[in-house]
DSSP file (Angstrom, degrees, kcal/mol; ACC not computed):
  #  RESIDUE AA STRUCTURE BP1 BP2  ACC     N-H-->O    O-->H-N    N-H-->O    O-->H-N    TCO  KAPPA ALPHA  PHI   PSI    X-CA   Y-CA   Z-CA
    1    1 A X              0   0    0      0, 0.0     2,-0.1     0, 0.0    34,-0.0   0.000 360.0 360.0 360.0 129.8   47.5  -18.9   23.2
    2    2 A X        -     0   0    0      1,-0.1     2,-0.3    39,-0.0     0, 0.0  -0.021 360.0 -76.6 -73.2 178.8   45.7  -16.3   20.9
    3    3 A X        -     0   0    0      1,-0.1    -1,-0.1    -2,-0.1    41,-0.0  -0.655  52.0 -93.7-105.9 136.1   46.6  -15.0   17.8
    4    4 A X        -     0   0    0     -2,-0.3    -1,-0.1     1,-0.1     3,-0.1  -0.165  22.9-135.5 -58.3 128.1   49.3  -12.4   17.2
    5    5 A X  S    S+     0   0    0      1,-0.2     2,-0.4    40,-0.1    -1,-0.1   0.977  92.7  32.8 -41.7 -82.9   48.2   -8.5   17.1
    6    6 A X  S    S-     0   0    0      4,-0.0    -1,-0.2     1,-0.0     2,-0.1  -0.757  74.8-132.2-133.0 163.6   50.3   -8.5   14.3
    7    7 A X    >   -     0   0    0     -2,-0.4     3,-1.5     1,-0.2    23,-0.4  -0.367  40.9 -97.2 -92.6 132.6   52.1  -10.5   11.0
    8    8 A X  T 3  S+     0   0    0      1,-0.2    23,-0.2    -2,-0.1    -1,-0.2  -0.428 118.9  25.6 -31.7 121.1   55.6  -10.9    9.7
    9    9 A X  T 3  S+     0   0    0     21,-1.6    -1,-0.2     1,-0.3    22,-0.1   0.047  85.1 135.9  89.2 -26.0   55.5   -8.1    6.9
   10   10 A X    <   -     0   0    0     -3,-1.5    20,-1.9    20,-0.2     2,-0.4  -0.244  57.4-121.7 -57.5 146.0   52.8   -5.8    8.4
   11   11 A X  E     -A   29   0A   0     18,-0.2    57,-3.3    19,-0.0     2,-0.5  -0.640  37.4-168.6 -92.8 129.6   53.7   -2.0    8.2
   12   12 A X  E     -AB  28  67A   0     16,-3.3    16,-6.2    -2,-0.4     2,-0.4  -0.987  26.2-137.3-131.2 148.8   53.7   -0.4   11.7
   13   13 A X  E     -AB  27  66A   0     53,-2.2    53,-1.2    -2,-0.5     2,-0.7  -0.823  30.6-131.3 -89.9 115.7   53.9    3.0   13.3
   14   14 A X  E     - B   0  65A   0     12,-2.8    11,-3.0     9,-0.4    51,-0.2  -0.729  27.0-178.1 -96.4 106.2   56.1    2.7   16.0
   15   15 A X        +     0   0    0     49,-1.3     2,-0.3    -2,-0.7    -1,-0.2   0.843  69.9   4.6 -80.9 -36.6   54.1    4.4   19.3
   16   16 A X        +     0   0    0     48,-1.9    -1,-0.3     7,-0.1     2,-0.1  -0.940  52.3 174.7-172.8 141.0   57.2    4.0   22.2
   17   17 A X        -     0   0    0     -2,-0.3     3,-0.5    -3,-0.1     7,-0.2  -0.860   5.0-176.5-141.5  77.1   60.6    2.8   21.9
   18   18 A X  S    S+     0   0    0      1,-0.2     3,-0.2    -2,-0.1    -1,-0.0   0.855  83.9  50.6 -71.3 -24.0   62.2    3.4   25.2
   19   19 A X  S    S+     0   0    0      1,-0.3     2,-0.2    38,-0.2    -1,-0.2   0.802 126.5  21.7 -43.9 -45.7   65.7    2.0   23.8
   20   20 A X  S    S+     0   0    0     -3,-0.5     3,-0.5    37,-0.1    -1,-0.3  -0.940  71.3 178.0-153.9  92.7   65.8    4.2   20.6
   21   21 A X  S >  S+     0   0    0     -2,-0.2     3,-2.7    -3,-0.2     2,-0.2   0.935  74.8  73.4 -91.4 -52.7   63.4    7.1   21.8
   22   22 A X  T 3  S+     0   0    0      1,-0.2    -1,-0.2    -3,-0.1    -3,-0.0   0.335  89.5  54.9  -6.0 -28.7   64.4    8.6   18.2
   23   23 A X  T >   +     0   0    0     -3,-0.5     3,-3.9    -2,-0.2    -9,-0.4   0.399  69.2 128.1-116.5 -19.4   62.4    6.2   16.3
   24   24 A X  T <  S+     0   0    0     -3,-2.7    -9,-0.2     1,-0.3     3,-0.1  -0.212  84.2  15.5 -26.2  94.3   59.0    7.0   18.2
   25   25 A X  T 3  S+     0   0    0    -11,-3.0    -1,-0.3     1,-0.5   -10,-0.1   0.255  93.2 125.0 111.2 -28.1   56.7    7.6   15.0
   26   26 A X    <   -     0   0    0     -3,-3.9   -12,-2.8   -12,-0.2    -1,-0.5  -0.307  59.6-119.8 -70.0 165.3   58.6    6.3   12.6
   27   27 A X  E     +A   13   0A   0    -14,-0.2   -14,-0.3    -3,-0.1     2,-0.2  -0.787  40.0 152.9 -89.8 141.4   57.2    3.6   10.2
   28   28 A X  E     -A   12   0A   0    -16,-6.2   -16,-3.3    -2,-0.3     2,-0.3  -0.751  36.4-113.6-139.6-153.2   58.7    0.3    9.9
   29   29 A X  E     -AC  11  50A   0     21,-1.5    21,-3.9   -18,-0.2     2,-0.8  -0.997  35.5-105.0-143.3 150.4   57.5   -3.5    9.0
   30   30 A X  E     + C   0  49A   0    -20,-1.9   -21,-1.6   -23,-0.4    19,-0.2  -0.361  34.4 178.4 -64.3 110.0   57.4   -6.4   11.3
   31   31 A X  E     +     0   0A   0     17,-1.0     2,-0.2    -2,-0.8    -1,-0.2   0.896  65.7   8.1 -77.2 -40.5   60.4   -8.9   10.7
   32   32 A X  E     -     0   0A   0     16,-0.4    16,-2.3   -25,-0.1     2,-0.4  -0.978  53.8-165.3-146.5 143.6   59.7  -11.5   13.4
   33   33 A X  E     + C   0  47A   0     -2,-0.2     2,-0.4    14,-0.2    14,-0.2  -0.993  15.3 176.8-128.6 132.4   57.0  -12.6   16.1
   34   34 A X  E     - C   0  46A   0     12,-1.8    12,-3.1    -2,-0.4     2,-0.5  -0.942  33.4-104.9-139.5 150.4   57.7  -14.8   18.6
   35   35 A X  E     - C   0  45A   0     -2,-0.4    10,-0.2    10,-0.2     9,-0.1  -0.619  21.8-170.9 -75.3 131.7   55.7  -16.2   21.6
   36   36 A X        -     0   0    0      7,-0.8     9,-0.1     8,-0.6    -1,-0.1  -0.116  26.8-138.1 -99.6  40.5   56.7  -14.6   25.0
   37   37 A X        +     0   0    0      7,-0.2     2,-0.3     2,-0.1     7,-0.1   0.767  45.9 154.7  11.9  37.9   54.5  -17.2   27.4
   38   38 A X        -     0   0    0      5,-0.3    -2,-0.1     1,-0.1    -1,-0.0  -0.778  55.2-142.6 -94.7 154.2   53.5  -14.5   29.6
   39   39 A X  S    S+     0   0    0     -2,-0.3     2,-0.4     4,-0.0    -1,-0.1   0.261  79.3 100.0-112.1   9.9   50.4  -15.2   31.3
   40   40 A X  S    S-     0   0    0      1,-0.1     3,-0.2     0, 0.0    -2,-0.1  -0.764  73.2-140.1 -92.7 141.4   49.6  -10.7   30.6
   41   41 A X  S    S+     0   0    0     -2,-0.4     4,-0.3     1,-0.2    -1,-0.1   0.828 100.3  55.1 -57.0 -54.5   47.3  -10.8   27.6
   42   42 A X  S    S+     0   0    0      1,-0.2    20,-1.1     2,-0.1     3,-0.4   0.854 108.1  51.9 -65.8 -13.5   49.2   -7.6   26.0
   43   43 A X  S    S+     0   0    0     -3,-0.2    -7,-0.8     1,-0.2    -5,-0.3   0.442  70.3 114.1 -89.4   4.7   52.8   -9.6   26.3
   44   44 A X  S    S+     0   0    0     -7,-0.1    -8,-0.6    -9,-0.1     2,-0.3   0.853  84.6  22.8 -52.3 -12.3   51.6  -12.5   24.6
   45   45 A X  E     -C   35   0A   0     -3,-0.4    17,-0.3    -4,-0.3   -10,-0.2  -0.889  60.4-159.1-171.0 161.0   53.9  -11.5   22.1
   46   46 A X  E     -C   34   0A   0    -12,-3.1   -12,-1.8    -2,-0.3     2,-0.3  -0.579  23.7-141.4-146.2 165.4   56.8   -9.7   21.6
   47   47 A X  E     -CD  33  60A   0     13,-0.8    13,-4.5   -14,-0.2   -14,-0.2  -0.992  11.5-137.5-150.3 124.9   58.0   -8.2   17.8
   48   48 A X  E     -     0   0A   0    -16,-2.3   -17,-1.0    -2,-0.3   -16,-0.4  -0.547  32.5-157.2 -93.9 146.6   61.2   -7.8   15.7
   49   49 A X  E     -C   30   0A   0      7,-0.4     7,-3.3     9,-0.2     2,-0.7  -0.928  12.5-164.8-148.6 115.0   60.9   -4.5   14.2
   50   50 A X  E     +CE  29  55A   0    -21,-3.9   -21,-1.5    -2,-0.3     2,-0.3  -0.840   9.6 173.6-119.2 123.2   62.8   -2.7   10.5
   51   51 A X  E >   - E   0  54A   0      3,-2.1     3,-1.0    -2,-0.7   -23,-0.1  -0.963  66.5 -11.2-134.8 127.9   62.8    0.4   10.0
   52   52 A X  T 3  S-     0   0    0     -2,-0.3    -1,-0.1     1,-0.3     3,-0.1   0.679 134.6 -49.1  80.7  31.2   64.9    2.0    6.8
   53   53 A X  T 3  S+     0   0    0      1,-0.3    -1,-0.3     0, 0.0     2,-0.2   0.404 120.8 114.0  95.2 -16.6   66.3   -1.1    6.5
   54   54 A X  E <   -E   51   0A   0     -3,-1.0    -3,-2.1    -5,-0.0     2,-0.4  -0.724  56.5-138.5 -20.5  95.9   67.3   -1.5   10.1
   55   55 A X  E     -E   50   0A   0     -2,-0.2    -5,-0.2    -5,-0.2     2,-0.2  -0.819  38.4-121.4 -93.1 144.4   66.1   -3.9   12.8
   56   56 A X        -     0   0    0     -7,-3.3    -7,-0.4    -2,-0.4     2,-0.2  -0.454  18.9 -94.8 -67.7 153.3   65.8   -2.1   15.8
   57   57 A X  S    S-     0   0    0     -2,-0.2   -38,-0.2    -9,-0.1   -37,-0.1  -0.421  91.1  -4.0 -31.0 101.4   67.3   -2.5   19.1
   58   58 A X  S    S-     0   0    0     -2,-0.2     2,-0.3   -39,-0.1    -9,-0.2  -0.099  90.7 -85.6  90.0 163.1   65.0   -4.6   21.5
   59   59 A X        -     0   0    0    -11,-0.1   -11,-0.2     1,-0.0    -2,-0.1  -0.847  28.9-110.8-128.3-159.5   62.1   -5.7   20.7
   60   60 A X  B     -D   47   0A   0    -13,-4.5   -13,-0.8    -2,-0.3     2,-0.2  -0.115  15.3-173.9 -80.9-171.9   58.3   -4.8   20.5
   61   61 A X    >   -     0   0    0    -15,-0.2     3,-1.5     1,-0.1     4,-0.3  -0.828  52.8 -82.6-137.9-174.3   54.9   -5.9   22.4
   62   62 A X  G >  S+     0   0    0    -20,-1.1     3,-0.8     1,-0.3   -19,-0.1   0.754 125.0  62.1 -55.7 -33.7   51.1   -4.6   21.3
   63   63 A X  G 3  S+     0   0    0    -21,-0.3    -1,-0.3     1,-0.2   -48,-0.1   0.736  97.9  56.5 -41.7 -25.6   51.4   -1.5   23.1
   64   64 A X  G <  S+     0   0    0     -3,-1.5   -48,-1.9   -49,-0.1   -49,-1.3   0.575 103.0  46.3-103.7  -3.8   54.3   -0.3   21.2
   65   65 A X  E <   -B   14   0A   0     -3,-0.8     2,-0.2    -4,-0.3   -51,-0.2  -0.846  56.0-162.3-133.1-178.9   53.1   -0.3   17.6
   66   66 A X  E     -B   13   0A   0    -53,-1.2   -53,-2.2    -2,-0.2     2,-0.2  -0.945  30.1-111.2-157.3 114.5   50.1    0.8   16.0
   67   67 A X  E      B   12   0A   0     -2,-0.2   -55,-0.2   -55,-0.2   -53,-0.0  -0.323 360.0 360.0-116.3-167.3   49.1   -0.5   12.5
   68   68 A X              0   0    0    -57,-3.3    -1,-0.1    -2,-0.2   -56,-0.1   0.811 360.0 360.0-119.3 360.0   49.1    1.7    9.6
């Protein structure tokens, strides 16, 4: 297993939220990362995600953030 796209505390720009479409753009910071064992490179890990004080709904993978 490789090393996570991104860190507990990194600020991200949230690119697609199919849960919360609303939140598309917003910034938030990463809360949790956890390994998903998926054998797809880009799922290799999945991301807890606060924004305004929030965690969102679902979580993320590296497609869905961007950071800033």
């Amino acid at each position: 297993m490789g090393k996570s796209k991104f860190k507990v505390g990194d600020k991200v720009k949230i690119i697609v939220n199919e849960i919360q479409s609303n939140m598309v753009g917003k910034i938030g910071q990463v809360k949790k990362v956890y390994p998903s064992f998926s054998e797809e490179p880009e799922y290799e890990f999945i991301y807890r995600v606060e924004v305004a004080g929030v965690v969102l709904k679902g979580v993320a993978t590296d497609k869905d953030l961007e950071h800033v």
